[in-house]
N, C-alpha and C positions, 0 to 999 in steps of 0.2 A: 181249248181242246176239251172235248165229253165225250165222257164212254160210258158203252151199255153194254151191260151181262144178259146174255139169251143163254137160258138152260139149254146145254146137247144131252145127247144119248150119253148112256154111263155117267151121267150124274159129271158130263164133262161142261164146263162154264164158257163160251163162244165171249169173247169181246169186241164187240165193233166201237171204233174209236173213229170221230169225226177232226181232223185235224183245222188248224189254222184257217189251211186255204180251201178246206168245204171239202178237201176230199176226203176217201175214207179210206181206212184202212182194218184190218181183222184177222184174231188169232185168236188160236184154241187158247184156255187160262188156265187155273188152276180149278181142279176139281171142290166143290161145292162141298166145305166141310165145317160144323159147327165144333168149334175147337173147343165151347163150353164144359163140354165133358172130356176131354184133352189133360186139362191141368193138369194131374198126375204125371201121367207121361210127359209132358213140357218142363216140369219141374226137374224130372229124373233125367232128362236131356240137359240141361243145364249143369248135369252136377259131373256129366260126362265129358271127356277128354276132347277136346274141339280139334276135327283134323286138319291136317298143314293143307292148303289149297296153293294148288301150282298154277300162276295163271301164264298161260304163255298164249302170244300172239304168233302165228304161223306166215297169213299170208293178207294182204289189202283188200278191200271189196275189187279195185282195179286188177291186181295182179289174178285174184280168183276167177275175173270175168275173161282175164288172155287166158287163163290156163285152161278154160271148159270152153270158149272158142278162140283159138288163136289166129284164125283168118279173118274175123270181124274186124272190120275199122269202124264199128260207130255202135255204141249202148246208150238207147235211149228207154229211161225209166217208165213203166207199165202203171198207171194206178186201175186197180180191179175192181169197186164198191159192189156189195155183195150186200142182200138183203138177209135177215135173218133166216128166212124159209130159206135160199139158197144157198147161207151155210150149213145150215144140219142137210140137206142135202148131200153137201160134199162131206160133212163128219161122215152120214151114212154109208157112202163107198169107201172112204177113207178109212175107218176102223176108230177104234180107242184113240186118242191122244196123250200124250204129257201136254206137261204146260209147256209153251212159247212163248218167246222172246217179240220180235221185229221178223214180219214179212215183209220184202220189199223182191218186184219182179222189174228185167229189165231186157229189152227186145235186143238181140244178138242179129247184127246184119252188116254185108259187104257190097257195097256199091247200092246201097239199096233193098238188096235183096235179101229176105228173112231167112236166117238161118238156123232159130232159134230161140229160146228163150233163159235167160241165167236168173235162178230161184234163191235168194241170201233168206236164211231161216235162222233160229236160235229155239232148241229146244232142253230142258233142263236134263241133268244126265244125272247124277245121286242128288248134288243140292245144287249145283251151280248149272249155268249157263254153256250148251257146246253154240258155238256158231260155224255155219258151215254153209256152203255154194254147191249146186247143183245144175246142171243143163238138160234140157229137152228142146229136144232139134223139132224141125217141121212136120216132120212125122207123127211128133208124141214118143220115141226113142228117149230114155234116161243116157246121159253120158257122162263125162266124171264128175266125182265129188270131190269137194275138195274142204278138207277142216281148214277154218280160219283164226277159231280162236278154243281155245282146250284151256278150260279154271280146275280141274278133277285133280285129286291129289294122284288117282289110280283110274284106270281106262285108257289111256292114251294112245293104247294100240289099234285103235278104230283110225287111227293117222296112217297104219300099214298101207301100201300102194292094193297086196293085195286083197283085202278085204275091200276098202273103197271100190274097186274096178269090180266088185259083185253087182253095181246096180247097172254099171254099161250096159246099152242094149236091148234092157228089158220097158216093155212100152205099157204094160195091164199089169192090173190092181194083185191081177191073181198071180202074174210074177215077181212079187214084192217081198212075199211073206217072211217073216220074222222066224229064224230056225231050219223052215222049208226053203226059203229060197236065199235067203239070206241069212249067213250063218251067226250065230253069236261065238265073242269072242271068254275065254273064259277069263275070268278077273273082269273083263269089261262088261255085263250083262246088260245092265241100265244105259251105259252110253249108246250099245251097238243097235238096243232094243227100242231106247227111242228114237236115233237119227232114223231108224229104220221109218218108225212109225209116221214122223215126221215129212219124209222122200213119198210115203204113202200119200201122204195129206196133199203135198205140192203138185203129185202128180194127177191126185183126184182134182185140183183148183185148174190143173191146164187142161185136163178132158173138159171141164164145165167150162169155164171161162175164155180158153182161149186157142181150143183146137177148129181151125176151119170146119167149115160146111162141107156135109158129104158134097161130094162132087166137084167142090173147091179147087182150082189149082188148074 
C-alpha cells in the first residue's frame, strides 16, 4: 500500500492511497502543520489532565446500510479513483475539511434497480474519530444519517434523531451550510461542525463522480 499527500486549499493535506489490489482510495488528512515550533505547547499538553474517551459502537456497516435503505436487497461496493486535480476540485465545492478517517461507497439497489448510494465516512470530531453512514438516492437527495461509532468523551448529541434528519432531503452544496442550514449543537461544536463538513464533501464526491448525465434515465 502507497500514499501521496497532494496540498488542498486551506493548507488542507488530500491523501490518495493505492491499495493492495491497484485500486485507490482518497481522503481529505490532516492539515499541513510544522509542529517544530509546537514544542512548548506539546510540552504544556502533556502536563494536562488527559480526558476520559467514551468509545461506544452504535450500529454495523450492514445494519447502517438497512437503515438509510431499507428496501434494497443487494450493496455492492463503489471504488471511485480520483486524480489529484479531480480532488481539489471536489475540496473546492466542498469547503474546508477536517481530517478523515476511511471513505468507502456502496450502490443501494432492489431487483436491480439503483436506488442509491450509502457513503461510510470517519471524520475527527475534538481528537478522536466520529464514523458515520449517509444516503443519496438517485436524484442526488441526502437521506438519513446514521452515527456508527462516537470515541468523544462530550458531543454525543449529534446521535439525536432530530438533529441527524436536518440533512434529509436537501440535494446542493448551498443547503448544507454549517449554522445556516444546519444547526450546531451546543456543547457539541466540533462534532456537528465537522460531520456537517464531511456530508459537504460526500456529497460534492456524488455530484462529480457519480451523478448521471443530464438527460440520463
Amino acid at each position: 500500500m502507497r500514499k501521496r499527500f497532494v496540498s488542498g486549499s486551506d493548507g488542507v493535506a488530500m491523501v490518495t492511497k493505492l491499495n493492495d489490489n491497484h485500486s485507490h482510495s482518497y481522503y481529505p488528512s490532516k492539515r499541513l502543520v510544522d509542529y517544530r515550533h509546537q514544542i512548548p505547547g506539546l510540552m504544556l499538553a502533556a502536563l494536562l489532565p488527559v480526558p476520559v474517551l467514551v468509545a461506544a459502537d452504535y450500529l454495523s456497516v450492514d445494519a447502517a446500510q438497512k437503515a438509510i435503505f431499507p428496501d434494497a436487497d443487494a450493496f455492492q461496493e463503489v471504488l471511485l479513483p480520483q486524480t489529484p486535480e479531480q480532488i481539489q476540485a471536489i475540496l473546492a465545492r466542498a469547503g474546508p475539511q477536517p481530517p478523515h478517517g476511511v471513505i468507502r461507497v456502496w450502490r443501494a439497489s432492489r431487483g436491480g434497480a439503483l436506488l442509491g448510494h450509502v457513503f461510510f465516512d470517519e471524520v475527527i470530531g475534538r481528537q478522536s474519530l466520529i464514523t458515520y453512514a449517509v444516503g443519496i438516492d438517485a436524484a442526488g437527495a441526502l437521506g438519513n444519517l446514521e452515527i456508527l461509532s462516537y470515541r468523544e468523551s462530550h458531543g454525543g448529541e449529534i446521535r439525536n434523531p432530530a438533529w441527524r434528519g436536518q440533512f434529509a432531503h436537501r440535494s446542493d452544496l448551498d443547503q448544507v451550510r454549517f449554522r445556516t442550514d444546519i444547526k450546531n449543537i451546543s456543547g457539541a461544536t466540533l462534532s456537528s461542525e465537522h460531520v456537517t463538513q464531511g456530508v459537504r464533501w460526500l456529497l460534492a464526491l456524488w455530484q462529480a463522480a457519480l451523478r448521471p448525465p443530464s438527460g440520463a434515465g
